[in-house]
C-alpha positions as CSV (number, residue, x, y, z in Angstrom):
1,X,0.0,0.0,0.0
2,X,3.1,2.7,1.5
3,X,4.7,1.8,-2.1
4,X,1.4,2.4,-4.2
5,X,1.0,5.6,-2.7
6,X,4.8,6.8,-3.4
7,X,4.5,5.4,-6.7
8,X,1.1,8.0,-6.9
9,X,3.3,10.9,-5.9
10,X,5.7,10.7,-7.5
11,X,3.8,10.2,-10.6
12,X,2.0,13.3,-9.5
13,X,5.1,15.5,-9.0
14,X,6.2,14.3,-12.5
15,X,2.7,15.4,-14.2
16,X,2.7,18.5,-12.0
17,X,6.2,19.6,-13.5
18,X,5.4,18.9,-16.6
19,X,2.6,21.4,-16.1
20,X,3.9,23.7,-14.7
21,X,7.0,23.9,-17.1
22,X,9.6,23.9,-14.6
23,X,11.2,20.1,-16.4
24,X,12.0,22.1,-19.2
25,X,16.2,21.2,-19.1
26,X,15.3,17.4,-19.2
27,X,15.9,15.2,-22.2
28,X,12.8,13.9,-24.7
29,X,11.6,10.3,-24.7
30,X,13.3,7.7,-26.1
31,X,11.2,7.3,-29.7
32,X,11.7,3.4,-28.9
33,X,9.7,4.1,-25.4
34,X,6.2,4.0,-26.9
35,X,4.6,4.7,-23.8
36,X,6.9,7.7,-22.9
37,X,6.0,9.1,-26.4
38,X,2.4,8.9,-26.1
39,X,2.9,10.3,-22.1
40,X,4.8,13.2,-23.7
41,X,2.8,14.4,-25.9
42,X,-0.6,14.0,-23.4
43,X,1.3,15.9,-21.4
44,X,2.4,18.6,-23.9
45,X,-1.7,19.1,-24.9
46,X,-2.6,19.5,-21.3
47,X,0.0,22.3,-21.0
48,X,0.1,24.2,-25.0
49,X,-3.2,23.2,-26.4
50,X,-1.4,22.8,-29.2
51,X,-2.2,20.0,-32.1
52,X,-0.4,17.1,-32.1
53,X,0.1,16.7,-34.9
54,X,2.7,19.6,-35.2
55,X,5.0,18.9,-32.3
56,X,8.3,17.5,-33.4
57,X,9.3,14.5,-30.4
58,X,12.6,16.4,-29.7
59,X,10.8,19.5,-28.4
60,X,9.1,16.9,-25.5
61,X,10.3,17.6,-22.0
62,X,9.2,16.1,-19.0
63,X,9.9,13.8,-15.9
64,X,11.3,10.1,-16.1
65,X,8.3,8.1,-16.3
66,X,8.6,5.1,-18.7
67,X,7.1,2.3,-19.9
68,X,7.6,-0.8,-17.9
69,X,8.1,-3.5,-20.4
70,X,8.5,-7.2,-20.6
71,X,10.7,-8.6,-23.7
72,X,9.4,-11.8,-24.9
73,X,10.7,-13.5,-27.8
74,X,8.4,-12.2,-30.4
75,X,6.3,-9.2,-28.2
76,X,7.2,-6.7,-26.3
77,X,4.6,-5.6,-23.5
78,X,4.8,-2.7,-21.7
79,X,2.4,-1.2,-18.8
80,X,2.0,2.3,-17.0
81,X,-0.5,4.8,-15.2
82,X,-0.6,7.8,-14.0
83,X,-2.6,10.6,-12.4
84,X,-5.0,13.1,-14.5
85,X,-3.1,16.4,-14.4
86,X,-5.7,18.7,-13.0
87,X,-9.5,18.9,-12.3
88,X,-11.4,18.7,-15.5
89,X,-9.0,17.2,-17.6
90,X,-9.9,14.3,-20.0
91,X,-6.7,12.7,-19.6
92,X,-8.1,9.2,-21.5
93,X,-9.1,11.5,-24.3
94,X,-6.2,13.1,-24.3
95,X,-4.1,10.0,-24.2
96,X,-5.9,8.0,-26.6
97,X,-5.2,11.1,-29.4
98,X,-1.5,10.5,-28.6
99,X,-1.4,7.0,-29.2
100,X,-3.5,8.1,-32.7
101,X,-0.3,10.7,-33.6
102,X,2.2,8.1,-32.6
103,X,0.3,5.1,-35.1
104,X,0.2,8.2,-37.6
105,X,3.9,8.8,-37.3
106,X,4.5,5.0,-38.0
107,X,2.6,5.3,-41.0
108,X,-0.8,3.4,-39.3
109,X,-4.0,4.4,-38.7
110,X,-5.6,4.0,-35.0
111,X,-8.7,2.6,-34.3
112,X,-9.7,0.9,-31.1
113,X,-7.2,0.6,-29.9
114,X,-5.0,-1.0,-32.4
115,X,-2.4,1.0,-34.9
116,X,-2.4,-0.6,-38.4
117,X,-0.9,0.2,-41.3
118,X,-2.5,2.2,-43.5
119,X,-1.8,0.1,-46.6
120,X,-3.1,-2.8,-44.9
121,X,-5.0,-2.9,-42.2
122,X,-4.6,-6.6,-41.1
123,X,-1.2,-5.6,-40.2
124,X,-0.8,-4.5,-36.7
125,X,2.0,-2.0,-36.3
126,X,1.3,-2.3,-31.9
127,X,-1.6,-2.5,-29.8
128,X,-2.4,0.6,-27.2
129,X,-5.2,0.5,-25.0
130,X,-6.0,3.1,-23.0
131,X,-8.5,2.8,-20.1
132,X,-8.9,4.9,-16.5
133,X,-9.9,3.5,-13.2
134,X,-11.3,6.5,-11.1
135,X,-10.9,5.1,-7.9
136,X,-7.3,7.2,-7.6
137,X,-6.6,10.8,-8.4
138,X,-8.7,9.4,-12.0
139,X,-5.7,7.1,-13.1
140,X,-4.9,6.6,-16.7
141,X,-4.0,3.4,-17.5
142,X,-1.8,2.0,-20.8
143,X,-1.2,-1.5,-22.1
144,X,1.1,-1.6,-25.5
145,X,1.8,-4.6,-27.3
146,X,4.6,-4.3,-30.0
147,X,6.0,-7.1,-32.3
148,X,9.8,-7.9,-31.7
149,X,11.9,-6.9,-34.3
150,X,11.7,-4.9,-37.5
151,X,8.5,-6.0,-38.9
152,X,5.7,-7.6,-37.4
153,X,6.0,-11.7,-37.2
154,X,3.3,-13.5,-39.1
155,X,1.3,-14.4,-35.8
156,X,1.3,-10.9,-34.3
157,X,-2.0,-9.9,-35.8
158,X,-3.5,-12.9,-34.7
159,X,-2.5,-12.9,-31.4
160,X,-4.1,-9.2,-31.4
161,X,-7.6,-10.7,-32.4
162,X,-7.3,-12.3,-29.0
163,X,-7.1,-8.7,-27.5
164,X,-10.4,-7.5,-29.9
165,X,-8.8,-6.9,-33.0
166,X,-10.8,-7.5,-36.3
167,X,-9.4,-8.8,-39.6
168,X,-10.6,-7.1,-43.0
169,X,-11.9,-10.8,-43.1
170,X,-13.7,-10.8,-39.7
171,X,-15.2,-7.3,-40.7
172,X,-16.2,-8.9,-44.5
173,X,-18.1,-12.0,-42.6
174,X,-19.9,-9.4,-40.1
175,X,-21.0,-7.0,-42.5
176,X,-22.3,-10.0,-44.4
177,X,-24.0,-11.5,-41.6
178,X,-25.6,-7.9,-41.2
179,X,-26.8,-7.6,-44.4
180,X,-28.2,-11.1,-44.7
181,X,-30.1,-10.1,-41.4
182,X,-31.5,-6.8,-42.7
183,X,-32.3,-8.5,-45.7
184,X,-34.3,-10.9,-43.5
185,X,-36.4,-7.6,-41.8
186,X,-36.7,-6.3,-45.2
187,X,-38.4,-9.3,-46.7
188,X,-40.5,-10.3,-43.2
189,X,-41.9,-6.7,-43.7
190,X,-42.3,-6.4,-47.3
191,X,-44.2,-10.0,-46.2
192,X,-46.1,-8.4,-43.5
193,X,-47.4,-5.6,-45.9
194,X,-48.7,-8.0,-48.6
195,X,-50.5,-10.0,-45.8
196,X,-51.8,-6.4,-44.4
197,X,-53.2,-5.3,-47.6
198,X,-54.4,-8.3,-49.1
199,X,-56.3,-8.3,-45.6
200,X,-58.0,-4.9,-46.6
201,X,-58.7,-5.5,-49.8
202,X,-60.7,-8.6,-48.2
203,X,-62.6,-6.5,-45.6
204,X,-63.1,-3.7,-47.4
205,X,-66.5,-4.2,-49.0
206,X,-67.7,-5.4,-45.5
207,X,-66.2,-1.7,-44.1
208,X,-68.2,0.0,-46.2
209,X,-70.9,-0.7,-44.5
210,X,-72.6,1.7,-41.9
211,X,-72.3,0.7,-38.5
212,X,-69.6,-1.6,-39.0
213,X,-67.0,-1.7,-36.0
214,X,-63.5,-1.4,-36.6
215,X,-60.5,-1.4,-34.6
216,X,-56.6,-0.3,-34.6
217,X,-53.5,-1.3,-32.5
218,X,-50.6,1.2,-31.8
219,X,-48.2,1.9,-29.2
220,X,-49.9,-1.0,-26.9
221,X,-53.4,0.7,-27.4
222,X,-56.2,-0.8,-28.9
223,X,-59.0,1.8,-30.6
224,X,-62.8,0.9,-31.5
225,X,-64.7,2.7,-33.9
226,X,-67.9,2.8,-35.9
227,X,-68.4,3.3,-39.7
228,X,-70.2,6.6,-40.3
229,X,-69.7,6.9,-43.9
230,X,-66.8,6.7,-46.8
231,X,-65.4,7.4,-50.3
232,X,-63.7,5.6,-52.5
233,X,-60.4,5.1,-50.3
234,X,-61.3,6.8,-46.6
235,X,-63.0,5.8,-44.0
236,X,-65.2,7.8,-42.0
237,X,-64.5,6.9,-38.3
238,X,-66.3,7.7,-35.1
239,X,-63.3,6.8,-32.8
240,X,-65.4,6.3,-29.2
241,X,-63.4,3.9,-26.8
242,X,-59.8,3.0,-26.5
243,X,-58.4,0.9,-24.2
244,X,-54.7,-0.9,-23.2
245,X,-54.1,-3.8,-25.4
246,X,-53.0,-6.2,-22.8
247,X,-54.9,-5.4,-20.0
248,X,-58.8,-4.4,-22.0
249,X,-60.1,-3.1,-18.8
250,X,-57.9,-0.6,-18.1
251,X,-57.9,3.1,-20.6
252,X,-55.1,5.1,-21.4
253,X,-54.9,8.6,-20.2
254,X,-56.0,11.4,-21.8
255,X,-58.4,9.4,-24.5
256,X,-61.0,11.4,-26.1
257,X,-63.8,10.1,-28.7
258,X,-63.5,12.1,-32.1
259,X,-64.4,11.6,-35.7
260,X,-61.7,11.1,-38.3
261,X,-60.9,10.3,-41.7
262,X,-58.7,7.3,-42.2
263,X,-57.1,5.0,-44.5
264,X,-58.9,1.3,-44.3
265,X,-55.6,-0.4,-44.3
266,X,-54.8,1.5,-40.7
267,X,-58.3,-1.1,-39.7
268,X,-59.4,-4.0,-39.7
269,X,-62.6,-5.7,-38.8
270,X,-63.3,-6.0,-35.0
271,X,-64.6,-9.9,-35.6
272,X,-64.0,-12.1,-36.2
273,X,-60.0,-11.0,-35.2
């Protein structure tokens, strides 16, 4: 716990001089440190405002928080946090659009998470998720992934679709999957509208008839109404009870009887239905 909280302060103090531009006189971030890079320049929109997007890495100053990173034979993992500089701060936001100007530096494009390159997007340049925990002075949290060596190893990009990453593949089978389903609504409903109007083309002789109850569902509410007259494609309706669908002896609020016009394909036939 006693080294958690020195671990806090002095990640504080670090953000806090960063802030406040007193670090000035200290070296950048090694380019090879991703998570020092995307620190940095957090750091440097918190304090300038400026875009990312022009400020060169050598400019960076700051404190010596690094990445903490684990070499594996074919990925490199690294970890950090710290502390959201100041009240009011979207220090997640702010660290997420680093990560995005690193992947742009390296030529990728960042989405989710995940920096690919931007002439193919099945291959993963390195993996940075950002995520906050709020229980602490609103902690920013970073996990990075990177593939050991010059170029990505065949299985990198697989092992990132274990951490959420989608292939152009993946994304071709689900936006096919989606399209098959709203193909599905598309013909149930074009379905439904044949059976609907087939059904007033049926009752519609018997509607014409004076007297003649009709009813409507809508929102849960079921209406009753009497035939008072019509024309060649309306139905003169005096609307004069209403009541919930599910539950028939209970009304819904704020019901009042009235006399419309209405399309016969809005109706149908109190009985036999």
């Amino acid at each position: 716990m006693l080294r958690k909280v020195l671990m806090t302060l002095a990640t504080f103090l670090t953000v806090a001089g960063l802030l406040a531009g007193c670090a000035t006189d200290l070296s950048p971030p090694p380019q090879s440190d991703l998570i020092a890079v995307g620190f940095y320049l957090s750091m440097h929109e918190h304090r300038t405002g400026e875009s990312l997007s022009a400020v060169a890495l050598d400019r960076l100053r700051g404190g010596p928080l690094r990445g903490k990173y684990t070499e594996g034979q074919t990925i490199r993992e690294g970890r950090q946090w710290w502390c959201q500089p100041r009240e009011g701060v979207d220090a997640w936001g702010s660290a997420s659009r680093a990560f995005a100007e690193v992947c742009r530096r390296r030529g990728g494009s960042y989405e989710g998470g995940f920096c690919s390159a931007r002439e193919d997007r099945d291959k993963v340049l390195f993996m940075a998720k950002v995520t906050r925990n709020s229980d602490f002075c609103s902690q920013v949290h970073v996990q990075t992934l990177e593939p050991v060596g010059p170029s990505p190893y065949p299985g990198f990009t697989t092992k990132m679709v274990a951490f959420g990453f989608k292939t152009s593949a993946m994304l071709a089978t689900e936006n096919a999957a989606r399209q098959r389903a709203a193909e599905a609504v598309r013909e149930r409903q074009a379905q439904a509208q044949d059976l609907e109007l087939a059904r007033a083309v049926r009752e519609w002789p018997q509607m014409q008839r004076r007297g003649t109850t009709v009813c409507r569902k809508h929102d849960g509410v079921t209406y009753v109404a009497f035939v008072e007259d019509f024309s060649e494609d309306k139905l003169k309706l005096l609307v004069s009870r209403a009541y919930i669908t599910l539950s028939p002896g209970s009304a819904p609020g704020g019901f009042r009887q009235e006399i419309i016009w209405a399309n016969p394909i809005d109706w149908f036939l109190c009985s036999p239905r």
